[in-house]
N, C-alpha and C positions, 0 to 999 in steps of 0.2 A: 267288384271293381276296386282300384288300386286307389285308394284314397289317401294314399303318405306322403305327397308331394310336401307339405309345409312337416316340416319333424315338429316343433316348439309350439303347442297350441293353447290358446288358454281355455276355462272350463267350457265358456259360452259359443268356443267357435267347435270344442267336439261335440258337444251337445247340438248342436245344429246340423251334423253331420250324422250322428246317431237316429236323428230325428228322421231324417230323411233315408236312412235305414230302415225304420221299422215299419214308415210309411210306405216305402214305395209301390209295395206289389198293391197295397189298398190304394191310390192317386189316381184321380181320372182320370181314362186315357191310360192306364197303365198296358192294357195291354195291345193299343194303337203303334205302330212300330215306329213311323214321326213325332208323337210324343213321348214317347220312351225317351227315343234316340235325346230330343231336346233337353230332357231331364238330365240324363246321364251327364251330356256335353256342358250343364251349365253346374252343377256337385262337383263336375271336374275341377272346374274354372273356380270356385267357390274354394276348396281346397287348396288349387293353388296360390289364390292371395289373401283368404283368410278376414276375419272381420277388420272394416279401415279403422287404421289409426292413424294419430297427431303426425306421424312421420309419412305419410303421406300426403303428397300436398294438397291436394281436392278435399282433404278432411281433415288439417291442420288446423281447424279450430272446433271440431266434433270430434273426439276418440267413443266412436262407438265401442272400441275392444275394451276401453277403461269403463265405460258406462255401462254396457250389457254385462250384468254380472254371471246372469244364469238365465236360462232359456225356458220359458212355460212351454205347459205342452200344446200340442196342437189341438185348438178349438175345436168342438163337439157341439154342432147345432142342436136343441132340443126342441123346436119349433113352437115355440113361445106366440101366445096369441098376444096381437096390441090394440090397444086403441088409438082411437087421434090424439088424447089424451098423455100418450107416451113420447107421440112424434114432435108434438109441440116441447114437453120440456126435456127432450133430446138436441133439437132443432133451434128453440125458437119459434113461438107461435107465426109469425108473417112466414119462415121459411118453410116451416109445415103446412100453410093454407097456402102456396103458390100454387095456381093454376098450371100443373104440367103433367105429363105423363111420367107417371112414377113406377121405378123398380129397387125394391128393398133388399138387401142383404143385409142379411142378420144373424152375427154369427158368421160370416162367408157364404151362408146360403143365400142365392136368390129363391129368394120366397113369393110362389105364383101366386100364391092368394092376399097377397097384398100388394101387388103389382098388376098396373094398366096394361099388361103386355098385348092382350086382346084389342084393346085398343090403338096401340102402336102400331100390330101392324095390319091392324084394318086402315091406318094414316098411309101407310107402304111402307113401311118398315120390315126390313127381316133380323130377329133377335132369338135368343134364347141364351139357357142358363150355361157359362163357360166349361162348368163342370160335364154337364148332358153333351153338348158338342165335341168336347176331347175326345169322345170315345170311338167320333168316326165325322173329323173335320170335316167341315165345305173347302172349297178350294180354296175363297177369299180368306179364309180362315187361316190356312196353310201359309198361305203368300203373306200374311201379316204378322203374326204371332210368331215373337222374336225375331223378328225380319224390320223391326222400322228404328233404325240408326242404332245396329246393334253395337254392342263394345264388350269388349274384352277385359277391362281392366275397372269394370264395376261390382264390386260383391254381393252390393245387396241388389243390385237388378238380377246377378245369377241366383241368388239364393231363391228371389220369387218365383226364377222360372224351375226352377226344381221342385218349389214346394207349394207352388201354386194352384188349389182346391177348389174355387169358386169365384165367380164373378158372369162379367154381362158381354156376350158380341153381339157386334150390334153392324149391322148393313146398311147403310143409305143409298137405296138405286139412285142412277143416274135423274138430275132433275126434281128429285123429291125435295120440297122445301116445307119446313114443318111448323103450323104456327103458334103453339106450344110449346117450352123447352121439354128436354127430357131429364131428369131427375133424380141420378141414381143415390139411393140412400146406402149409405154403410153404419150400422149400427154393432154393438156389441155384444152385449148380449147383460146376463144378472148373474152367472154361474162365479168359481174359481178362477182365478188368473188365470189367463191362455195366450196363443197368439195364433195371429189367422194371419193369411196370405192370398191375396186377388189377385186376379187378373182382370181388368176390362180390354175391351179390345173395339174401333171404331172405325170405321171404313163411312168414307163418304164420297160417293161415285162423282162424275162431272155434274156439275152444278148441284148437289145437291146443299142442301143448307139446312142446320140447326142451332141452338141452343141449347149443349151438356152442362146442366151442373150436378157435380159431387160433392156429396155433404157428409161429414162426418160425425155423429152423436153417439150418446153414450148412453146405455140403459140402468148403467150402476157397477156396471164391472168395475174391478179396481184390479188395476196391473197389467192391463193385457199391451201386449207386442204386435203392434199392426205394422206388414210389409203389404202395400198397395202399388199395384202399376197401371197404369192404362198407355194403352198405345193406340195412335190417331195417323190414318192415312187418308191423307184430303187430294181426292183426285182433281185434274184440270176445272177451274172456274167455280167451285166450291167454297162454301165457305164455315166454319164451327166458330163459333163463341164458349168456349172451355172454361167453367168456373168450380172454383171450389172453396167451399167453407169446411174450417176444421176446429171443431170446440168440443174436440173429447175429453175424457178426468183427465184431471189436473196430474193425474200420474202414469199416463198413458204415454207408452215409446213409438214414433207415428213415425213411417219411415215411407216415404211416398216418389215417386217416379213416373214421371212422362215422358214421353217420345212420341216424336211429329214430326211424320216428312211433309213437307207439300210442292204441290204440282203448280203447272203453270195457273197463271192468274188469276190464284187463289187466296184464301183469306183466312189467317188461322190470330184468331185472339185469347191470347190464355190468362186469367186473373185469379189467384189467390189469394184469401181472407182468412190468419190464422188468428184464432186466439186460444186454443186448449192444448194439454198435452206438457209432459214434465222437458221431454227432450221432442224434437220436430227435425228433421231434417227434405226436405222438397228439392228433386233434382228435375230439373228440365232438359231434355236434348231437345234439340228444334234445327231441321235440316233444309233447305232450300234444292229443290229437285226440278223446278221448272222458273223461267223468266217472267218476270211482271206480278208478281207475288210480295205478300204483305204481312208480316205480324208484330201483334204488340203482345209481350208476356210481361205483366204484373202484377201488382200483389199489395198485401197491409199484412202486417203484425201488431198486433196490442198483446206484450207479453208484461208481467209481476212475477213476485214472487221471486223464485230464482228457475224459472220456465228458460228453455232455449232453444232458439229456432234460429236453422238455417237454409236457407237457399242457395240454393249453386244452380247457375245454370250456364247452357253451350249452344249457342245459337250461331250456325254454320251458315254462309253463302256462300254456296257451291257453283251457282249459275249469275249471268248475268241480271243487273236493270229489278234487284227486290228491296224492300224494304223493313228495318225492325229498329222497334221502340222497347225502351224496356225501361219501366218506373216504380220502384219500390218504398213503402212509404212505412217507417217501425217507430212504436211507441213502445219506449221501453220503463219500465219505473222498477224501485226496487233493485235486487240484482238479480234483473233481467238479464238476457245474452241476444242478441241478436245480430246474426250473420248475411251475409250477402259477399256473393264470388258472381260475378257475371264476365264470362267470354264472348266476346264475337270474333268469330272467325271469317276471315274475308280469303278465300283460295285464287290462284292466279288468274282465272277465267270470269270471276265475280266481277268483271268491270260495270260502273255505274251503281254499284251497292249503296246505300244511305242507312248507316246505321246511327242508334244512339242512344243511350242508357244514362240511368241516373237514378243512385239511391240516395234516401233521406231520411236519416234518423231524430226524432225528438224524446232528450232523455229526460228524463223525470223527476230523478235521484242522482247523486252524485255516486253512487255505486251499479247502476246501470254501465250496460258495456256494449258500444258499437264495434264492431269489426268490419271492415269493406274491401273486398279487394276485385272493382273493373280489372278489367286486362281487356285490349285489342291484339290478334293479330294478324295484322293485314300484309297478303301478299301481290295485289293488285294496285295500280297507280291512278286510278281513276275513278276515286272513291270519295265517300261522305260521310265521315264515320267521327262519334267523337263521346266521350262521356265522364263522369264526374259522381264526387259523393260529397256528401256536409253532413256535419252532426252538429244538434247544440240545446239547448235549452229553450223553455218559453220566452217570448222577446216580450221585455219587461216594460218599453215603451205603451208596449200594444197591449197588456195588461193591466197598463195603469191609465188606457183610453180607456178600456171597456168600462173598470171601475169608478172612474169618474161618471161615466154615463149612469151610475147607478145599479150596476150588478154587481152580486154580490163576488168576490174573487174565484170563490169554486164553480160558481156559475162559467164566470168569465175562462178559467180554466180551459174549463170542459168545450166552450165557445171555440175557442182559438185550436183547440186540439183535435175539435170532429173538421175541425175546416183545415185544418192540416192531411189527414186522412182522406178526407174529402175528393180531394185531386185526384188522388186514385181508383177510388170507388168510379167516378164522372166516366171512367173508360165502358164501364160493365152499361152494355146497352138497355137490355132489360131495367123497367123503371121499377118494379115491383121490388127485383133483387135489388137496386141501389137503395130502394128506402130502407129492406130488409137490412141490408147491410150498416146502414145509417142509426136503424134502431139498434143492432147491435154493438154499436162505437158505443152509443151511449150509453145501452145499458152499464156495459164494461165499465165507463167512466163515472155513473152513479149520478148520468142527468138525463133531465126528460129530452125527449125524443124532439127532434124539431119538425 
């Protein structure tokens, strides 16, 4: 295949190209002729626009080309046994005893012997490992995988589907409602720097209904390059609760992507909690494909250090009578970086849309760095759309009540600043996850837990 579309490349964008040379004929799926094809068409696409940088504007304040210096190679599972002991200080003890149906990848493998998969789908579930399915799709499988709000002008979503080696589908028949979340774990592994690349993939029929969450931990790797995607098709009257915690080393490149259509009068809520990782970038597509539909995608950051994490996301209404919330909440201390780009797109036929968005940063340091850039673009007259950002410090008023009431400042600190976060966590329905999430503010901030 003709790969010279870009002449001028730097070392990390041939190396990523090289990679996927010497990989391909070994690649699930490789010799399925729809995933061939897929492969091929998205190294193309890869090629032609090359790793994003500052001069494009969706990544105008991430130059992945400047930051990716050089490409690890692709991860090598060596099926590593664990204990609970592992999951805990990967996770976090409350997120590793959450009551849910769990599937581990580790390394990119989904690993059966430490996954409820048996149990899922004795629940009615139909799953299995993405790698095993490439080799001879189901049809749901076909229709979804690369098909949900695909684009052309995204590099690292092509790069995953090129080099994509493991991860979870997962089927929700019609009517299935599960009362359990499901719980996919992404771990690392202990070996050499690497980088891995997933796929999950989620279909949830008319009315079915769950609770995904993905977690990200670290078993001690140092340096690995994680491209993660999961793609979410919510059929008529359905509903998913989409969460995701990410506290991998503190030197881990975490490059993560979602896509969600949904159908009529359905219910899609997407919330992420970042705190790990040296660079983070989290992209969301979220498409509106039926009338009378709903979603809220949010999020928290607690980033130090000089950690940087961004968000972008594109939340389209294409039909009439939906609605989307969007609240992001970042602590930043140090010289932290944190970003946020949110779109809403309102298309001529979206009449009655009700959108609205709003980020909030709390800096910590006067060398902390917020960046925010809303955009609306609406091309409908009959809409409810509107949104907003603020940055600022701890309000010193409020500070100097607590302190008079007798806490000590760093107490009072830590006070003001989990109830700042707070607001956002409050969306995540699950109580268990909101405390979890609650203990983890704190830990982060060096107070006890409330």
């Amino acid at each position: 295949m003709d790969l010279s579309v870009q002449q001028f490349r730097s070392k990390a964008e041939q190396e990523l190209l090289d990679l996927y040379a010497k990989a391909e004929s070994a690649l699930p799926g490789a010799a399925n002729p729809f995933v061939a094809e897929l492969r091929k068409t998205a190294i193309k696409a890869y090629a032609g626009l090359g790793l994003p940088h500052r001069r494009v504007e969706a990544w105008k304040y991430t130059d992945l080309r400047a930051r990716l210096e050089e490409v690890n190679p692709l991860i090598v599972a060596l099926g590593a046994s664990l204990s609970e002991a592992d999951f805990e200080a990967a996770l976090g003890k409350q997120i590793a005893a959450l009551p849910a149906y769990r599937l581990v990848l580790v390394e990119g493998e989904l690993r059966v012997d430490l996954s409820d998969m048996a149990d899922l789908r004795e629940a009615g579930a139909e799953l299995g490992s993405l790698a095993h399915l490439l080799e001879m799709p189901p049809e749901w499988l076909k229709e979804t995988l690369g098909q949900v709000n695909p684009r052309d002008d995204d590099a690292v979503l092509a790069l995953n589907t090129a080099l994509m080696t493991g991860g979870v589908a997962l089927r929700l028949p019609a009517g299935l409602t599960l009362q359990k979340p499901i719980h996919i774990v992404h771990l690392d592994g202990t070996g050499e720097p690497a980088s891995t690349f997933t796929r999950n993939v989620i279909v949830a029929e008319e009315g079915a209904s769950a609770t995904v969450l993905e977690s990200y931990g670290t078993l001690g790797m140092k340096g690995l390059q994680r491209s993660a995607v999961t793609e979410l098709k919510l059929g008529d009257k359905s509903a998913i609760q989409h969460i995701k915690l990410q506290r991998e080393a503190i030197d881990t490149i975490h490059l993560n992507v979602w896509t969600a259509n949904i159908a009529a009068d359905a219910r899609y809520n997407a919330f992420q909690f970042s705190l790990g990782a040296a660079l983070a970038r989290n992209q969301l597509y979220v498409g509106f494909d039926g009338e009378g539909s709903a979603t809220d995608v949010s999020g928290a950051d607690l980033l130090r250090g000089k950690q940087h994490c961004d968000t972008t996301l594109i939340v389209e209404h294409r039909v009439p009578a939906c609605e989307s919330r969007e609240l992001f909440k970042l602590v930043l201390d140090d010289e932290a970086r944190g970003i946020f780009q949110g779109k809403v797109v309102v298309l001529p036929d979206a009449q009655k849309t009700d959108g609205k968005q709003m980020a909030q940063a709390l800096l910590l340091s006067e060398t902390a760095e917020f960046d925010s850039k809303p955009e609306l673009e609406i091309f409908a007259d009959d809409v409810v759309c509107g949104h907003g950002a603020t940055s600022g410090q701890i309000d010193d008023e409020l500070l100097f009540y607590l302190k008079s009431r007798g806490l000590p400042e760093q107490e009072a600190r830590a006070l003001l600043i989990q109830a700042f976060v707070g607001e956002a966590f409050a969306v995540v329905e699950n109580e268990a996850l909101q405390d979890a999430f609650n203990a983890a503010a704190a830990e982060w901030l060096g107070a006890p837990a409330a």
